[in-house]
Backbone as ProteinMPNN parsed JSONL, in Angstrom:
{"seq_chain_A": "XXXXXXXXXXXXXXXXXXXXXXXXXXXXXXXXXXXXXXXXXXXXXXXXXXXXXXXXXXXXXXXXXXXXXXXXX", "coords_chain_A": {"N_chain_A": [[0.834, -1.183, 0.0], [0.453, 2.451, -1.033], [1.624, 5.284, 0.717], [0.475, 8.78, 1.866], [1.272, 11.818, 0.779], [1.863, 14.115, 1.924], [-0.339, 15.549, 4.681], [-1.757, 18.461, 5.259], [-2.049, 21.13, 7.983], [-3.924, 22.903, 10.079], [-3.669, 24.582, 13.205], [-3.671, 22.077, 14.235], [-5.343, 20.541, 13.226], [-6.365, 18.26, 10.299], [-6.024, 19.739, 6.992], [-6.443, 19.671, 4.583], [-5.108, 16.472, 2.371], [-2.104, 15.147, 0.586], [-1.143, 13.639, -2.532], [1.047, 12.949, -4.513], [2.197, 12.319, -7.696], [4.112, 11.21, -10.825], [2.244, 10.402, -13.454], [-1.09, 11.432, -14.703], [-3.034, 9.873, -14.699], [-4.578, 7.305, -12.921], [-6.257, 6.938, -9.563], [-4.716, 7.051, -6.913], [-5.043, 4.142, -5.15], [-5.104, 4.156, -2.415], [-5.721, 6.418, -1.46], [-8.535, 6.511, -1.673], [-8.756, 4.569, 0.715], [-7.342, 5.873, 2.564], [-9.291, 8.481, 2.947], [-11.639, 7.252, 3.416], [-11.192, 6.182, 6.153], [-10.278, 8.571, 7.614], [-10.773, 11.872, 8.995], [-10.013, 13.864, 7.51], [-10.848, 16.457, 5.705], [-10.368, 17.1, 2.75], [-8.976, 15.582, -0.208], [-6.151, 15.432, -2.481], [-4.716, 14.376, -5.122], [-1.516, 15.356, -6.692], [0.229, 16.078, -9.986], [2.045, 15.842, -12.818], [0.834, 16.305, -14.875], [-1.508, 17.647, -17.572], [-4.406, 17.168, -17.271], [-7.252, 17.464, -15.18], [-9.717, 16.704, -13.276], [-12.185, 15.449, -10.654], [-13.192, 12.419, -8.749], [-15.25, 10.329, -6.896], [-14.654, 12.486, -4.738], [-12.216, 12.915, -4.879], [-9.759, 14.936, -6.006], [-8.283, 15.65, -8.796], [-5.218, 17.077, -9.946], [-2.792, 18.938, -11.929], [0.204, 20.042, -10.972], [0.698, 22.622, -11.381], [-1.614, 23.905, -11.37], [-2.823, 23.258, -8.645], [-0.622, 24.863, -7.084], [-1.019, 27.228, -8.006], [-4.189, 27.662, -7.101], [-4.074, 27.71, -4.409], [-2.694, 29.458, -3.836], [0.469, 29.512, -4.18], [4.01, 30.007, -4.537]], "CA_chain_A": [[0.0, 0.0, 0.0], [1.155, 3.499, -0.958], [0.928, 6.261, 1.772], [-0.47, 10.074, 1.41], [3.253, 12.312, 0.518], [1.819, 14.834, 3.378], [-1.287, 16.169, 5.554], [-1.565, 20.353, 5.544], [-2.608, 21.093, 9.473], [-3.889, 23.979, 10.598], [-3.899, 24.816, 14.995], [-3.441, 20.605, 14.967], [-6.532, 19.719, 12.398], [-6.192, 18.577, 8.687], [-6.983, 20.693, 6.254], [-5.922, 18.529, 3.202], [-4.035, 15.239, 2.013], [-2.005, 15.431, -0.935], [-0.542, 12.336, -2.895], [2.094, 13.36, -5.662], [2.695, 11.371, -8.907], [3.968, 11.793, -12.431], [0.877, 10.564, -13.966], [-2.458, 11.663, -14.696], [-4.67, 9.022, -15.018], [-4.932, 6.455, -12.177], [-6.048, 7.837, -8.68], [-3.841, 6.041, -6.121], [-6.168, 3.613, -4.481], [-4.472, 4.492, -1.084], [-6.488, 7.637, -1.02], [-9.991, 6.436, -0.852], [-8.571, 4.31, 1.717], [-7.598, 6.813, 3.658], [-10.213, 9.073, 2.73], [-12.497, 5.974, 4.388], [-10.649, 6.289, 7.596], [-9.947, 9.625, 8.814], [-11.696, 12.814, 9.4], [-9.348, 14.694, 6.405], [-11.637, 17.151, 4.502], [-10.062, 17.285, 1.471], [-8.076, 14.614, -1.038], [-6.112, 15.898, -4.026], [-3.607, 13.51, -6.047], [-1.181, 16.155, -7.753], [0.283, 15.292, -11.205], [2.866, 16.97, -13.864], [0.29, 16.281, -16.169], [-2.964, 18.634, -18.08], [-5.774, 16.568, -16.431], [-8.065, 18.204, -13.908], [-10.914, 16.202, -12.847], [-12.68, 14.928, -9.336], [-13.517, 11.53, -9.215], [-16.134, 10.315, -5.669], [-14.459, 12.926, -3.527], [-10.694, 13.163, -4.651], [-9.083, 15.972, -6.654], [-6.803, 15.195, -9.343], [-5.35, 18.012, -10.974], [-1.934, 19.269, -12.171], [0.701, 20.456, -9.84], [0.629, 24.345, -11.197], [-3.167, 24.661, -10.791], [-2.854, 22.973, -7.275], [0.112, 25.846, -6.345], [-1.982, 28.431, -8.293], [-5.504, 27.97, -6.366], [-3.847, 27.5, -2.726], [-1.486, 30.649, -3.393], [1.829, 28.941, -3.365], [4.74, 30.493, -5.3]], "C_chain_A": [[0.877, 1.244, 0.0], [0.742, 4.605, 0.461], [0.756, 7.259, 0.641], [1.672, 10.919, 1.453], [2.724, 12.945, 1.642], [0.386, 15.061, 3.318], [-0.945, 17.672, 6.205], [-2.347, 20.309, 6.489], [-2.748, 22.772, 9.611], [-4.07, 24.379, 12.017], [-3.758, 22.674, 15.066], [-4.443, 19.756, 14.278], [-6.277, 19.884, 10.857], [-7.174, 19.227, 7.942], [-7.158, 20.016, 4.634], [-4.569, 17.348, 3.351], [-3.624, 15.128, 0.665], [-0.826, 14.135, -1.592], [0.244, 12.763, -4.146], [2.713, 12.411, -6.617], [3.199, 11.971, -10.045], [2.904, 11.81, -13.153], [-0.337, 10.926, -13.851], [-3.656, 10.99, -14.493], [-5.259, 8.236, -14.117], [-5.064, 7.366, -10.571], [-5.884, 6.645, -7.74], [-4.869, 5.754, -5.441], [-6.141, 3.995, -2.718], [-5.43, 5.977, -0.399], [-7.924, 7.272, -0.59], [-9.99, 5.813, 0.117], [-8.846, 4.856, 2.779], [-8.884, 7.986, 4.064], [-11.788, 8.427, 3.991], [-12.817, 6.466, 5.584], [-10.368, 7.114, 8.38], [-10.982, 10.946, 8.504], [-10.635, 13.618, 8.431], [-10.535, 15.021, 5.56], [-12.087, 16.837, 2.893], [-8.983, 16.079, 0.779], [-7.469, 15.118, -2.475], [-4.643, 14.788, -4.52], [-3.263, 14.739, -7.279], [-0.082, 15.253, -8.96], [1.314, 16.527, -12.229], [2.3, 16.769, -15.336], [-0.467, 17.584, -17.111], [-4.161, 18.091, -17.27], [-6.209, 17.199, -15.373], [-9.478, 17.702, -13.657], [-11.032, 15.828, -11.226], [-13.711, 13.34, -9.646], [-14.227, 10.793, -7.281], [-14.868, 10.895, -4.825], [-13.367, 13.201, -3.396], [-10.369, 14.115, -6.123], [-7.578, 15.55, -7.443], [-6.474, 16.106, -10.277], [-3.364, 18.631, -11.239], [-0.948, 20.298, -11.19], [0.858, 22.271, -10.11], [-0.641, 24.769, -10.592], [-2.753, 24.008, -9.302], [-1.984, 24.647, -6.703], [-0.608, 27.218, -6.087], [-3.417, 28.413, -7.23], [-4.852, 27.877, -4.827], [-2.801, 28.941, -2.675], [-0.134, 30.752, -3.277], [2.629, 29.682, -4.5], [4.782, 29.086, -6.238]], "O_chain_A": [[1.852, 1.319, 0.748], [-0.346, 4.595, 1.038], [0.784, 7.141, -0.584], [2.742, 10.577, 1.955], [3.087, 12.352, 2.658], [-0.228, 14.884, 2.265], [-0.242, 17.991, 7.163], [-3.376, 19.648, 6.343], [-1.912, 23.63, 9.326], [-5.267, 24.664, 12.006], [-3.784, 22.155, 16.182], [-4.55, 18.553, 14.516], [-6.07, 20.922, 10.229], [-8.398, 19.34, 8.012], [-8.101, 20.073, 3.845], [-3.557, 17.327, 4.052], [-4.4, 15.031, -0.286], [0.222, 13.87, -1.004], [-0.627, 12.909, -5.004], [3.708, 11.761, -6.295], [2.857, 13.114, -10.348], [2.444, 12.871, -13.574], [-0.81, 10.738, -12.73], [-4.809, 11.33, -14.23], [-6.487, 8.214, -14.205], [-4.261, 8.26, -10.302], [-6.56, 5.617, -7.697], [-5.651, 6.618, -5.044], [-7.138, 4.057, -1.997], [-5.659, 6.339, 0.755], [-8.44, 7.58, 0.484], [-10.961, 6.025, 0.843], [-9.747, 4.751, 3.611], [-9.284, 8.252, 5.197], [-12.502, 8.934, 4.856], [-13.849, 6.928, 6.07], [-10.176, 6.903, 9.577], [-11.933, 10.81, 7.734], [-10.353, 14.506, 9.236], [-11.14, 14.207, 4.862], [-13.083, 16.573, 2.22], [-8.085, 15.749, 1.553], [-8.186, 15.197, -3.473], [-3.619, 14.781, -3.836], [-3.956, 15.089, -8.234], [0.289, 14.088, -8.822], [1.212, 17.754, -12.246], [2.825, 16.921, -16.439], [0.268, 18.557, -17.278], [-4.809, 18.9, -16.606], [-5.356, 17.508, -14.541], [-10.393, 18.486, -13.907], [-10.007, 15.911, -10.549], [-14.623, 13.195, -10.461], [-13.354, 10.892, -6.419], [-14.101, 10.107, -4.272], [-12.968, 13.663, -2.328], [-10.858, 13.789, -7.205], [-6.44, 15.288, -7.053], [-7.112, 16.179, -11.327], [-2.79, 18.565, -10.152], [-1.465, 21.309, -10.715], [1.088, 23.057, -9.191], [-0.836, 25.597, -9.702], [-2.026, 24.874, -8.815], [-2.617, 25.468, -6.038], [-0.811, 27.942, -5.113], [-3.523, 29.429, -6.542], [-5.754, 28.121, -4.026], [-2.267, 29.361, -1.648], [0.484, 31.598, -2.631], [1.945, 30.011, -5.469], [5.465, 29.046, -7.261]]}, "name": "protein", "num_of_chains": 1, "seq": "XXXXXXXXXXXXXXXXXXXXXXXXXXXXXXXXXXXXXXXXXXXXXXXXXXXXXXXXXXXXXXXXXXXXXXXXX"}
């Protein structure tokens, strides 16, 4: 089983889980796992692809738009 690459915390509660691949197309099964199991909001599988879809509840979208919508340099 793969893990999650990290969990963004804010005061000690997640705010997102973010899983980091080269590809676009498959969404690491490890996520709805976790997704299952914990009280994490949000799920995004980023990607150095074009693809940007949501598939039951997980976010899979290219690692500029991820930087771009959260504000990140």
């Amino acid at each position: 089983m793969s893990k999650i690459d990290f969990v963004v915390l804010k005061e000690g509660l997640p705010l997102f889980a973010v899983e980091c691949k080269t590809g676009e197309k498959n969404i690491n099964p490890s996520l709805f796992y976790f997704m299952e199991r914990t009280q994490i909001p949000k799920f995004y599988q980023v990607h150095e692809g074009a693809r940007d879809y949501k598939k039951k509840g997980i976010r899979v979208l290219p690692v500029h738009t991820f930087c771009k919508e959260l504000l990140l340099p």
